[in-house]
C-alpha positions in Angstrom: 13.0 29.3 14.2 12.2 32.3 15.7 9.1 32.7 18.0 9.0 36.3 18.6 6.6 36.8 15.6 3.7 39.1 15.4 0.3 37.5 14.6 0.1 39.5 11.0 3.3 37.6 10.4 2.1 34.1 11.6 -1.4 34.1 10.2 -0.2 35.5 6.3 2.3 33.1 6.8 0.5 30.0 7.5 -2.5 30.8 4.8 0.4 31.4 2.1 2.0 27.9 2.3 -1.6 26.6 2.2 -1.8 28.6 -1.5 2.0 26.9 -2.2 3.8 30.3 -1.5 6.8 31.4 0.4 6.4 34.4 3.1 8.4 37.2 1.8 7.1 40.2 3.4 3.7 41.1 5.2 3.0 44.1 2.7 2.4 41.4 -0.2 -0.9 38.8 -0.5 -0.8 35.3 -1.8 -0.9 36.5 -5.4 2.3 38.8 -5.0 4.2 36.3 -3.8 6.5 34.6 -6.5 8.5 32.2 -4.9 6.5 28.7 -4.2 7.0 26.8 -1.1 4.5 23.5 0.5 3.6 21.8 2.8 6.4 18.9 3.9 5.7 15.4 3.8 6.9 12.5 4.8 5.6 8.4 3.3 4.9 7.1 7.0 2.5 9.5 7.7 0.9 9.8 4.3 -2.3 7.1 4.2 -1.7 4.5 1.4 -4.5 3.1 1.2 -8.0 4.4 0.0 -10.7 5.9 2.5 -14.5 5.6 1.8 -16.8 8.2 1.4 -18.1 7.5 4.0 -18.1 4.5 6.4 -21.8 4.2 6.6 -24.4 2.2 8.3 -24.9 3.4 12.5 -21.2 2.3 13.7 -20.3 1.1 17.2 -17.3 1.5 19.1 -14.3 -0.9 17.3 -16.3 -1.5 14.1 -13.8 -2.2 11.4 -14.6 -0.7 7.6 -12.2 -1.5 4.7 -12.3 0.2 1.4 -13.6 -1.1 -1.9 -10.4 -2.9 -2.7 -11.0 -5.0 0.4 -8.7 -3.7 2.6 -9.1 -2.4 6.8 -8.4 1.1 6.7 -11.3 2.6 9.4 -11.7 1.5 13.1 -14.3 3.3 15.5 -12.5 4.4 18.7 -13.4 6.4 22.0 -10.1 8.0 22.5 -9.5 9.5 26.1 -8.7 13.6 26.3 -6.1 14.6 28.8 -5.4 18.3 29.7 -1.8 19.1 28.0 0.5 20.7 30.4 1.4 24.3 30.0 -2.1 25.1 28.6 -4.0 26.6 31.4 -4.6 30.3 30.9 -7.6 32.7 31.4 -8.4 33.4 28.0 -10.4 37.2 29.2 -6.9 38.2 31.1 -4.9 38.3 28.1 -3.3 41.2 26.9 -3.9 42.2 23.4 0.4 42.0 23.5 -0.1 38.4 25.0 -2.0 37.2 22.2 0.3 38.9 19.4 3.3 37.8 20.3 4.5 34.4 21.3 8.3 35.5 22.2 7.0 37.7 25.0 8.6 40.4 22.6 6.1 43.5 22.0 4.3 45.3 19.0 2.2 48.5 17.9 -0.3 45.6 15.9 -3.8 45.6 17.0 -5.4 42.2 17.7 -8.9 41.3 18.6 -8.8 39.1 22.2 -9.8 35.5 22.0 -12.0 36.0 25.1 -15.6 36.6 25.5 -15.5 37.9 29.0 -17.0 35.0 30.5 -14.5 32.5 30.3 -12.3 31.4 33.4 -9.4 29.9 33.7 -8.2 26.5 33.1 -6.7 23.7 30.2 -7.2 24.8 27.0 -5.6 21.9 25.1 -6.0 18.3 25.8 -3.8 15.3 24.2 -6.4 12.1 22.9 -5.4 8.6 23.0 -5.7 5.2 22.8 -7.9 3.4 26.2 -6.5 1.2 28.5 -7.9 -1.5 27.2 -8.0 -1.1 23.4 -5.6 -4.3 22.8 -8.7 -6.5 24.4 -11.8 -4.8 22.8 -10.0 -4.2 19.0 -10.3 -6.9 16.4 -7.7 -4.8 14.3 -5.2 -7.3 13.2 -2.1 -4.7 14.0 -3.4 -4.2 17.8 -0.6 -4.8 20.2 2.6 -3.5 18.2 3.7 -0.4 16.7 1.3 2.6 17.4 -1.8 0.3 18.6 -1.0 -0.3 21.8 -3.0 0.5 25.1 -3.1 3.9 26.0 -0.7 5.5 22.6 -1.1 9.5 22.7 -1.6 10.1 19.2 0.5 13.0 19.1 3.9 11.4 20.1 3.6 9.2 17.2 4.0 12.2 14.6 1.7 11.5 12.4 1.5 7.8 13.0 -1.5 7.1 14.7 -4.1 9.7 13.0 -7.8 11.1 13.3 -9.6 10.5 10.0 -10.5 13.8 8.6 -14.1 15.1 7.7 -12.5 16.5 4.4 -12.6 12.9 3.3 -16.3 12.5 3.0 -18.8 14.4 1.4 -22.1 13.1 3.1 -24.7 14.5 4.7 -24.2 13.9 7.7 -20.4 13.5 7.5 -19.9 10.6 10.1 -16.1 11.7 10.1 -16.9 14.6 12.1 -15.5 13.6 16.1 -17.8 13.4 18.6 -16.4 15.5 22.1 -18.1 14.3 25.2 -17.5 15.0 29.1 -16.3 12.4 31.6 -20.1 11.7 32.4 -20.7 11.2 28.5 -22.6 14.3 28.1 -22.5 15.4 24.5 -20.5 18.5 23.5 -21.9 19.7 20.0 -20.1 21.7 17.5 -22.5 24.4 18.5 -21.1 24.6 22.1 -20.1 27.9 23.4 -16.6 26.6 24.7 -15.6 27.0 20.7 -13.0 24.3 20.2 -11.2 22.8 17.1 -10.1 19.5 16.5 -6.4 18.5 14.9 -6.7 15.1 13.9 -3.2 14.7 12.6 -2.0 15.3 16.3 -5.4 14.3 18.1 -4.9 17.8 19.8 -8.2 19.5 21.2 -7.9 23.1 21.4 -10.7 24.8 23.5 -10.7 28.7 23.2 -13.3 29.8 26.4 -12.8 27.2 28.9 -15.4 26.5 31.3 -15.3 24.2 33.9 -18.4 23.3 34.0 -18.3 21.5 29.6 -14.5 19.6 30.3 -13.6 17.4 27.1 -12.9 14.1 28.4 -13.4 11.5 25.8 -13.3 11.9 21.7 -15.5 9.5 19.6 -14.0 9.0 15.9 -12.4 7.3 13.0 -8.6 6.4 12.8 -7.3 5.1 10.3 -5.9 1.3 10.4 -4.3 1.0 6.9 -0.4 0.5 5.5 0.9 4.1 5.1 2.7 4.9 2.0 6.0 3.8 2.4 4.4 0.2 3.5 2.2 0.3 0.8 4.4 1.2 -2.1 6.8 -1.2 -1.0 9.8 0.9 0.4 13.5 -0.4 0.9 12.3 -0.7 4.8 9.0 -2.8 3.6 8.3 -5.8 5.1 4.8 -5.7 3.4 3.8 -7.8 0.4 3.0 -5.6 -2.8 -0.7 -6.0 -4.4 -2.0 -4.9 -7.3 -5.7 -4.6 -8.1 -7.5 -3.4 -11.0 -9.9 -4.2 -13.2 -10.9 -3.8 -17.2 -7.9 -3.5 -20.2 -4.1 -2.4 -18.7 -2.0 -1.3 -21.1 1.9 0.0 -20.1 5.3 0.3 -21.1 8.5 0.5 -19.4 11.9 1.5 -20.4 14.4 -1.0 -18.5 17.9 -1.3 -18.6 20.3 -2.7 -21.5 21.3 -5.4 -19.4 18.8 -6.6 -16.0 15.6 -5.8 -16.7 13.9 -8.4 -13.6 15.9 -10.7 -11.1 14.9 -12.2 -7.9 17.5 -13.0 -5.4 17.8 -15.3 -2.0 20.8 -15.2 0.1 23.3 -13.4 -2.8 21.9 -16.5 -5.0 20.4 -15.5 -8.1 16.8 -17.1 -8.5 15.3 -16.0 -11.7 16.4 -13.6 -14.2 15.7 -11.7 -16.9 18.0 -10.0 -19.5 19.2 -8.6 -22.8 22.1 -9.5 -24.2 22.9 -8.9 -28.4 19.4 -8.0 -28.8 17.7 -11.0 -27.4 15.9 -11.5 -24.6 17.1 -14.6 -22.2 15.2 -15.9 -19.1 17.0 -17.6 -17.0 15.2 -20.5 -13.5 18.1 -21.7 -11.2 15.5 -24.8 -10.7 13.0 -26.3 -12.8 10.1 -25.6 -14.5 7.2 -26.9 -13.8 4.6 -26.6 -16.5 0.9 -28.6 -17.6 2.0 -27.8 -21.0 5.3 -26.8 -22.7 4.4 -25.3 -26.2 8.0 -24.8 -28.6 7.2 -22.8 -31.9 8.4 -23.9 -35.0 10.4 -21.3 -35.5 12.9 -22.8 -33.2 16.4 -23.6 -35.0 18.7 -24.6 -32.5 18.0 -26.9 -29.3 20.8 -28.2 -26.9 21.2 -32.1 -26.4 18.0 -33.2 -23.6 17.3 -36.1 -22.1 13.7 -37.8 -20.6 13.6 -39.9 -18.1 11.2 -42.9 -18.2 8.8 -43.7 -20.7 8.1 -41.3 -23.8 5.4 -40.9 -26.5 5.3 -40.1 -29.8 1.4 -39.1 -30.9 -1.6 -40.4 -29.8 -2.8 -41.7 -33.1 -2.9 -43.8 -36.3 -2.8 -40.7 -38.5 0.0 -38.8 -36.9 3.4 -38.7 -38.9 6.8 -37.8 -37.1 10.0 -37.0 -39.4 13.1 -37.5 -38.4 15.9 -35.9 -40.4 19.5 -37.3 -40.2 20.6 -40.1 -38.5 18.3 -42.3 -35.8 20.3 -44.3 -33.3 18.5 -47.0 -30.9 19.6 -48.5 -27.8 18.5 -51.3 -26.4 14.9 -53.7 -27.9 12.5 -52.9 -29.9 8.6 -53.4 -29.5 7.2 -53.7 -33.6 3.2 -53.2 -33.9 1.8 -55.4 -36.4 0.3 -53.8 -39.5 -2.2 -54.3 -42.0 -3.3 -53.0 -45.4 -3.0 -53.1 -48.6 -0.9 -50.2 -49.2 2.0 -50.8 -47.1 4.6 -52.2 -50.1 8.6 -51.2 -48.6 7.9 -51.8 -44.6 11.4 -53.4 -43.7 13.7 -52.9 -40.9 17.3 -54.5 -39.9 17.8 -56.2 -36.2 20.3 -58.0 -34.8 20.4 -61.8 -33.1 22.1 -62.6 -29.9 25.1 -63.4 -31.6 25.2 -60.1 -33.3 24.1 -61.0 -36.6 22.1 -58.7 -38.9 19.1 -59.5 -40.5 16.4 -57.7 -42.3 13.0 -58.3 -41.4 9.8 -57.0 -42.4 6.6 -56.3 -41.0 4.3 -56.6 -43.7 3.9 -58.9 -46.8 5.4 -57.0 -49.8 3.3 -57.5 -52.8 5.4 -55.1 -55.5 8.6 -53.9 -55.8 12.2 -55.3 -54.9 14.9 -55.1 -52.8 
């Protein structure tokens, strides 16, 4: 990319990809522009989780908030500021060429100076991060890997390690706004006649009229301690386990294949599955299932041979009736519960003797019929 251009150039193009339009030509505004453009994105720098309005309450330095659904997504920090090399310029010396054109190129455009005339020279942007000692003062459960390590610069982490915004909350007073103060903790206030700005994607302080005498040394703020997207949506890279929370009636639909629509897999072994095939639906457990009841409709017509191991019953009371239809084959003896009552009339059942001999018996006095 080029960096010989003018100021005109650089300012209409940085507001038109704010409005989502391309930079065709500085004689055209946001409106004439026709072809779109944005603002790129990428999931690990994008926060997945929820922010609160506002953290509330009178916070101290490593107070942890979460968010309604539960989850850490705020920590208070004190980050250090340290001058960024390359920086130090007298602000009132600049040329009004200087200030147009970073390429050291010239132009015939007229720009107003940044200085005041009574700033001197010195560092005009200063890098924030992490203290020395954050790992042993931070009750965040990530401290001590990835970007929450002792002394991180937040802006080598590309988006990694971030400022929360003000734009997030809307109260009054917004507690997102980052406190600057000077190595002796002397407050800077918005207010303060050095005029600086505050990136919190980078944690980059920019101070237009330095003056030695109101440094930047320390910033007090917000970052944010959550999954970022592609953690929380449960990327290919995820290690993270998926959630979901809601609340009230969920209704949804999903169109899946013709053939897997879910299947969990250990090791190249399938686990459980579930599939079409000839318009019905199967489910298929590589294990067992495990169940505190096991409910078969009536509608069921077919069922493979089974087999229980151990002792089985049949109801759990005198007035239950169980029919058998086709042929009933026994194994082994058989345990006959006396009856009684006049209505029995054709009880009768055939055993067999030690010598194999049949014989009929009955279990109840017939009084009508024959046999």
């Amino acid at each position: 990319m080029s960096t010989g251009l003018v100021n005109i150039n650089q300012t209409q193009a940085a507001i038109k990809k704010l409005f989502g339009k391309a930079h065709t030509s500085a004689l055209k505004g946001v409106a004439n522009e026709s072809i779109s453009s944005g603002v790129p994105a990428n999931a690990s720098k994008i926060f997945g989780q929820a922010i609160p309005n506002g953290p509330g309450g009178s916070p101290s330095l490593y107070d942890i908030v979460n968010n309604a659904a539960g989850q850490p997504v705020l920590e208070r920090v004190k980050l250090t500021l340290t001058a960024v090399g390359g920086t130090n310029y007298d602000a009132d010396s600049l040329s009004t060429s200087d200030i147009e054109i970073a390429g050291g190129g010239t132009s015939n455009s007229t720009v107003l100076a940044a200085g005041t005339g009574t700033s001197a020279a010195g560092a005009h942007g200063y890098a924030a991060a992490l203290p020395s000692d954050y790992v042993s003062n931070s009750s965040n459960a990530k401290k001590g890997s990835g970007v929450f390590v002792n002394g991180q610069v937040l802006n080598t982490t590309l988006g990694g390690l971030q400022i929360i915004n003000e734009a997030n909350s809307t109260t009054n007073p917004n507690q997102y706004i980052p406190i600057l103060r000077e190595s002796d903790n002397t407050l800077i206030p918005t207010t303060s006649a050095i005029d600086f700005l505050v990136d919190t994607f980078s944690g980059v302080v920019f101070v237009q009229d330095f003056n030695s005498s109101v440094v930047p040394a320390s910033i007090e703020c917000w970052i944010y301690i959550g999954d970022m997207a592609d953690v929380a949506l449960g990327g290919s890279t995820s290690t993270a386990s998926g959630k979901f929370i809601g609340s009230g009636s969920i209704s949804a639909s999903i169109n899946v294949g013709n053939v897997d629509i879910f299947r969990i897999t250990s090791a190249s072994k399938e686990l459980v599955s579930l599939r079409t095939s000839d318009n019905e639906t199967n489910f298929n457990v590589n294990g067992n299932i495990v169940a505190n009841k096991y409910i078969v409709s009536s509608s069921v017509t077919f069922m493979t041979q089974s087999f229980s191991t151990g002792n089985t019953v049949f109801g759990d009371g005198l007035t239950d009736t169980h029919l058998f239809t086709g042929s009933l084959f026994l194994t082994g003896s058989g345990t006959y519960a006396s009856m009684s009552g006049a209505d029995y009339n054709e009880i009768g059942y055939v055993t067999k003797d030690a010598s194999g001999r049949s014989s009929l018996k009955f279990s109840h006095v017939i009084d009508g019929g024959s046999f």
